[in-house]
VOPAGU-2260 file (C-alpha; in pm, 1 decimal, decimal comma):
REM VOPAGU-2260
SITE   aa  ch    i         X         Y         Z
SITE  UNK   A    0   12594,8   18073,1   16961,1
SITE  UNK   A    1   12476,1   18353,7   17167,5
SITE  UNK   A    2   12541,7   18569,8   16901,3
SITE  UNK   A    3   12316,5   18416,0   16676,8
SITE  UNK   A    4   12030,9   18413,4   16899,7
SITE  UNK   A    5   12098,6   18775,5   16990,1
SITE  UNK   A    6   12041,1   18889,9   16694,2
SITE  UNK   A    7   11744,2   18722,8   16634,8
SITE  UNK   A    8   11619,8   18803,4   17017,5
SITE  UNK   A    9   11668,5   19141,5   16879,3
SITE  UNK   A   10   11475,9   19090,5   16642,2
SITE  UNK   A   11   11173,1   18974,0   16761,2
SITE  UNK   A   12   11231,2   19309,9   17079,3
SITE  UNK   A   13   11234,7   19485,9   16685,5
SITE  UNK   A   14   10935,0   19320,9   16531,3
SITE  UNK   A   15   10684,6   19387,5   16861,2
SITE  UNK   A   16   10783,9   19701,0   16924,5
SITE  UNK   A   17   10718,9   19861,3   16577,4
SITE  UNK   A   18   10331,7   19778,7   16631,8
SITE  UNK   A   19   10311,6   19791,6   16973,6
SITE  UNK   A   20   10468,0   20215,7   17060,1
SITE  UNK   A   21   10141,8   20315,2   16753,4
SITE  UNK   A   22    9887,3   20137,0   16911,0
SITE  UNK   A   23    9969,0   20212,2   17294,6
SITE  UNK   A   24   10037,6   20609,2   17172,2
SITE  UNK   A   25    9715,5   20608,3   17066,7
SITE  UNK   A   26    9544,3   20456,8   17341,0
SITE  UNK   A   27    9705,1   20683,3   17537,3
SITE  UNK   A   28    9683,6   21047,8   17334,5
SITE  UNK   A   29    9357,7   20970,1   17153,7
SITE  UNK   A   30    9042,1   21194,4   17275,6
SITE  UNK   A   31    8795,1   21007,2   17516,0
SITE  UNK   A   32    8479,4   21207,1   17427,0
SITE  UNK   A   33    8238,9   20983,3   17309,6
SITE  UNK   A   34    7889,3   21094,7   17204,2
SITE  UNK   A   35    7605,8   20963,1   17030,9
SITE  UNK   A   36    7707,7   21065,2   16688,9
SITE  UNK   A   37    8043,5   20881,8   16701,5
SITE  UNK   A   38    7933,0   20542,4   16838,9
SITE  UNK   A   39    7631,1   20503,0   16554,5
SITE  UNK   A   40    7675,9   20239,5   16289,9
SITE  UNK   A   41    7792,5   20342,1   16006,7
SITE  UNK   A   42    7908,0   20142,5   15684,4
SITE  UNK   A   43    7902,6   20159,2   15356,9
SITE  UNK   A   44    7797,1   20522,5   15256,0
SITE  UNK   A   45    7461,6   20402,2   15473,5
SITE  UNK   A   46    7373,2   20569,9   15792,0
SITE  UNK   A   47    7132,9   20393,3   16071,4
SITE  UNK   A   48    6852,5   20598,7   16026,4
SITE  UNK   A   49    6818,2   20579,4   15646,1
SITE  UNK   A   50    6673,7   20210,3   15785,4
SITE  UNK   A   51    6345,1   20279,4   16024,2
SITE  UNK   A   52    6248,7   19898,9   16057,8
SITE  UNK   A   53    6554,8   19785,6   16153,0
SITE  UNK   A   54    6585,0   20085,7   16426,6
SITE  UNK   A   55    6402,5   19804,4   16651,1
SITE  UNK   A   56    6689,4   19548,6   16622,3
SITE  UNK   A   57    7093,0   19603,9   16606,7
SITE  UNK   A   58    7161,9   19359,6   16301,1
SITE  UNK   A   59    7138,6   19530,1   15995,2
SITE  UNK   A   60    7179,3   19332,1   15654,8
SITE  UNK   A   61    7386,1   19526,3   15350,0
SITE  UNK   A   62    7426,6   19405,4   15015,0
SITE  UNK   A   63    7618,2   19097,7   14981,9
SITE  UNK   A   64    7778,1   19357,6   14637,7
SITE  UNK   A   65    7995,1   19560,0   14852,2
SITE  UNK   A   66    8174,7   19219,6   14998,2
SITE  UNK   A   67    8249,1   19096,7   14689,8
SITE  UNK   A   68    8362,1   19435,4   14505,5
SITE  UNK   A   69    8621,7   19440,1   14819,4
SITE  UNK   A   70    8741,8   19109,3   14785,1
SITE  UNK   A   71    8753,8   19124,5   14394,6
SITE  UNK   A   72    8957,3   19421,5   14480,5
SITE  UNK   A   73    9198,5   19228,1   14732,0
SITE  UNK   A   74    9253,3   18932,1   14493,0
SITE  UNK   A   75    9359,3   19198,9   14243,0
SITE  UNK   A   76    9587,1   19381,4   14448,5
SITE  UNK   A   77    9719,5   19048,8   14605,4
SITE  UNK   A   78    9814,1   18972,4   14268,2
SITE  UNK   A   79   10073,2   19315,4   14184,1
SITE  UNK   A   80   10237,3   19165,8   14442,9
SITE  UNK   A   81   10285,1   18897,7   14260,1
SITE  UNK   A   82   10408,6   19108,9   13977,1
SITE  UNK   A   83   10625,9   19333,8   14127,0
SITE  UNK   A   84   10970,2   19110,1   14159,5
SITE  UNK   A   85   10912,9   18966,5   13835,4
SITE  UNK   A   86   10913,0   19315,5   13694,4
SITE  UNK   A   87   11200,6   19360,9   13884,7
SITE  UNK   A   88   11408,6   19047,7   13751,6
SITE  UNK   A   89   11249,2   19125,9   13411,4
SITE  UNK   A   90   11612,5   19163,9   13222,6
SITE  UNK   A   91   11783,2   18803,2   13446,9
SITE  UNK   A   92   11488,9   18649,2   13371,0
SITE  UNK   A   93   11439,9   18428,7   13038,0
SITE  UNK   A   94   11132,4   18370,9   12778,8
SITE  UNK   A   95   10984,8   18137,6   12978,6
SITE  UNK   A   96   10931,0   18339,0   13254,1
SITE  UNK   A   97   10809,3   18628,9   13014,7
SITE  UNK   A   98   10578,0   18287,5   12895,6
SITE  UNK   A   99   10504,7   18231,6   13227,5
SITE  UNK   A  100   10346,5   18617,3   13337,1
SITE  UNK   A  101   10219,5   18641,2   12989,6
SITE  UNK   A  102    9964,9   18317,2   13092,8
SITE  UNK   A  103    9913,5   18501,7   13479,2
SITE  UNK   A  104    9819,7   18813,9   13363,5
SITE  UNK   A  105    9572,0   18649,5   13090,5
SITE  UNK   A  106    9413,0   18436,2   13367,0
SITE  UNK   A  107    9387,8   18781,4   13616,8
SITE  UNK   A  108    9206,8   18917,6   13264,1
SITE  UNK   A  109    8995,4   18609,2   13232,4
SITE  UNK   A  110    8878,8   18646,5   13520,4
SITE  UNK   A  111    8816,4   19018,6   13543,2
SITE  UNK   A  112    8597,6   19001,8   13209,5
SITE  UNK   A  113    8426,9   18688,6   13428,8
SITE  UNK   A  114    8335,7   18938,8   13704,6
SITE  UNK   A  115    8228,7   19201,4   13447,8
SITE  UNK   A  116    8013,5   18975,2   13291,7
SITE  UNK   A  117    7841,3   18877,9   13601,6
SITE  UNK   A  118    7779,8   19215,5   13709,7
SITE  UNK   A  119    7997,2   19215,4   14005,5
SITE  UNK   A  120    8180,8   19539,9   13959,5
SITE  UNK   A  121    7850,2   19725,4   13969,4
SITE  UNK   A  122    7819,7   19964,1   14279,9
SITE  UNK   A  123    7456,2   20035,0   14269,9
């Protein structure tokens, strides 16, 4: 029984350590010079300055576009993932499977054209 647990103790030493040595290295070896320059907002390809009414207040309101281009972008990529072990399988797998993707990948089209349509994939 111990065995069994030991592993999985191991584990979960394994599974915290892999995040944890990055994050405190870096804490620890990353340059503490900060300056004006570096603690500015910045997002979006849009510096502070470029907005002179809003140097008044700290909240700063970008387009709503950029959101939704990344999250049109996540669903997408979400959705390789998706792909990838049926492309794997591809030859174990039979036609309805192939029947299966064949409908996924024409509702990930549908609703690509649906975003074109709207505009959404516009970065102006």
């Amino acid at each position: 029984m111990l065995d069994r647990f030991g592993l999985l103790g191991l584990f979960a030493i394994a599974a915290l350590t892999f995040p944890l040595v990055p994050i405190i290295g870096a804490l620890i070896l990353s340059p503490k010079k900060p300056s004006k320059a570096k603690m500015t907002t910045y997002e979006c390809g849009l510096e502070f300055e470029d907005f002179p009414e809003a140097a008044q207040q700290v909240w700063v309101q970008f387009r709503v576009q950029y959101y939704i281009y990344a999250l049109i972008f996540v669903v997408f990529d979400v959705e390789v993932v998706f792909l990838y072990p049926w492309a794997v399988a591809y030859n174990a797998l039979g036609l309805f499977a192939a029947v299966e993707m064949a409908i996924f990948i024409g509702i990930l089209v549908m609703a690509l054209a649906y975003a074109w349509r709207k505009g959404l994939l516009e970065w102006v």
